[in-house]
C-alpha positions as CSV (number, residue, x, y, z in Angstrom):
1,X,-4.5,18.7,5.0
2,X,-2.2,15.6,3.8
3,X,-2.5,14.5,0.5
4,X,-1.4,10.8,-0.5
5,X,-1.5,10.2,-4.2
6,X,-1.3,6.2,-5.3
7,X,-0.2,5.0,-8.6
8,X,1.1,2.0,-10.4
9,X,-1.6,-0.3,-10.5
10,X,-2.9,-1.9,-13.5
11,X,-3.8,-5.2,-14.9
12,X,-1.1,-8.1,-14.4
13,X,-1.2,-11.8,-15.3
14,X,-1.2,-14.5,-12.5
15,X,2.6,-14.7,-11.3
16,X,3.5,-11.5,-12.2
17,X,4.7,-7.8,-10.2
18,X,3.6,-4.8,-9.6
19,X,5.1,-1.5,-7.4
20,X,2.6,0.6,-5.9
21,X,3.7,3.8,-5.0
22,X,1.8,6.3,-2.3
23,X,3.4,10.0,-2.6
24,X,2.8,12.1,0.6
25,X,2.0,15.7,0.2
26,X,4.4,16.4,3.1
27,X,7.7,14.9,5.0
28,X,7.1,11.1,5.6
29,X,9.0,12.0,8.5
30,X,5.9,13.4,10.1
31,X,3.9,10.0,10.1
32,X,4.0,7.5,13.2
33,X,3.3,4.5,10.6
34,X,2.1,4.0,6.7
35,X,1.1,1.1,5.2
36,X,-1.4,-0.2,2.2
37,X,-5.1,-1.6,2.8
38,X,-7.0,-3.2,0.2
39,X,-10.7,-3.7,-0.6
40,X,-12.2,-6.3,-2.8
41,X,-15.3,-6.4,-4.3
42,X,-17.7,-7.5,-1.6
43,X,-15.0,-7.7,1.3
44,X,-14.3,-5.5,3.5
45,X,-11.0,-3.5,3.7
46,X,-7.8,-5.2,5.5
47,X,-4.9,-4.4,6.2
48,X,-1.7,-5.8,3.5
49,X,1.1,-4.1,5.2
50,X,2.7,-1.5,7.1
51,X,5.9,0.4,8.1
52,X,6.6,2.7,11.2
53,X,10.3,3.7,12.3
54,X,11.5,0.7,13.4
55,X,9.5,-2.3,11.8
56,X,7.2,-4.0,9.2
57,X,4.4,-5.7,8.8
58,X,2.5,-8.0,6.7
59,X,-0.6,-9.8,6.5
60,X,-0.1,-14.1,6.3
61,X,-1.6,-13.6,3.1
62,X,1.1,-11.5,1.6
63,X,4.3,-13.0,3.7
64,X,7.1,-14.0,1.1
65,X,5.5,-12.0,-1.3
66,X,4.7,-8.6,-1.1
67,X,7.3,-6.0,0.5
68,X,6.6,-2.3,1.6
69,X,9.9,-0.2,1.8
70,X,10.1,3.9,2.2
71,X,12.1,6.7,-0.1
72,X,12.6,9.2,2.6
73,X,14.0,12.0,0.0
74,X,10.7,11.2,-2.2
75,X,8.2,11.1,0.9
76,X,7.3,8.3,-1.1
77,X,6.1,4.4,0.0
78,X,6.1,1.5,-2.1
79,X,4.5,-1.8,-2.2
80,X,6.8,-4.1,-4.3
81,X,3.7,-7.0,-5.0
82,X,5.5,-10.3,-6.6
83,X,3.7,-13.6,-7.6
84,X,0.4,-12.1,-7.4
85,X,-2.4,-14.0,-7.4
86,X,-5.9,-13.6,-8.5
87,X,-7.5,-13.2,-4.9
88,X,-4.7,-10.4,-4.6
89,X,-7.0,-8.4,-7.2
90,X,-8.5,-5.5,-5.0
91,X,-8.6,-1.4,-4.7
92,X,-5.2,-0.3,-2.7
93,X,-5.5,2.2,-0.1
94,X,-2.4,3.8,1.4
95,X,-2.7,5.4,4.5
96,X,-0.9,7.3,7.3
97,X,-0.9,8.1,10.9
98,X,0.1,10.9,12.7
99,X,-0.1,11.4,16.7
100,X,-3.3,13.2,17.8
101,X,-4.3,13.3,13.9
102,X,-6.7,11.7,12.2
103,X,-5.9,8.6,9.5
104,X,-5.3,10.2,5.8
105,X,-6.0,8.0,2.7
106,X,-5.3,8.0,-0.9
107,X,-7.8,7.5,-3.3
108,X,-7.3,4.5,-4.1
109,X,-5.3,2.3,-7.2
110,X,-7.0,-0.9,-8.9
111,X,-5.0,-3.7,-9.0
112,X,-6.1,-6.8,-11.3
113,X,-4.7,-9.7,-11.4
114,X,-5.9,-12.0,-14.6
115,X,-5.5,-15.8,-15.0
């Protein structure tokens, strides 16, 4: 079964950055897309931003500020979050596809962002 393990959230200040990273338990290769979700309190979980082979993408409410890049050598995805804003506070979920699989998930990393 895959494993993705999240780290590097935390508590920021208004304006500030933080990189999530999502470490797969196997070759990243293997995945038809991965991206990050994110669930605040009350809301239910959408989608921030995802990466397949040949493209990303990002929800309007991240554009310009949030970007999600791959270490293939690390099987490792990052989401580099700049200017965050206190609505941006939320639990991150990264996730990954696989054809014929079902979706895998982390666990989960709190980000809060504090005015």
């Amino acid at each position: 079964q895959v494993q993705l393990v999240e780290s590097g959230g935390g508590l920021v200040q208004a304006g500030g950055s933080l990189r999530l990273s999502c470490a797969a338990s196997i070759s990243i290769f293997s995945f038809d897309a991965m991206g990050w979700y994110r669930q605040a309190p009350g809301n239910e979980r959408e989608l921030v931003a995802s990466i397949s082979n040949y493209k990303t993408n990002y929800a309007d409410a991240v554009k310009g500020r949030f970007t999600i890049s791959r270490e293939l050598a690390k099987n490792t995805v990052y989401l580099q979050m700049n200017s965050l804003k206190l609505e941006d506070t939320a639990i991150y979920y990264c996730y990954a596809d696989r054809r014929s699989r079902s979706r895998a998930w982390g666990q989960g990393t709190q980000v809060t962002v504090s005015s």
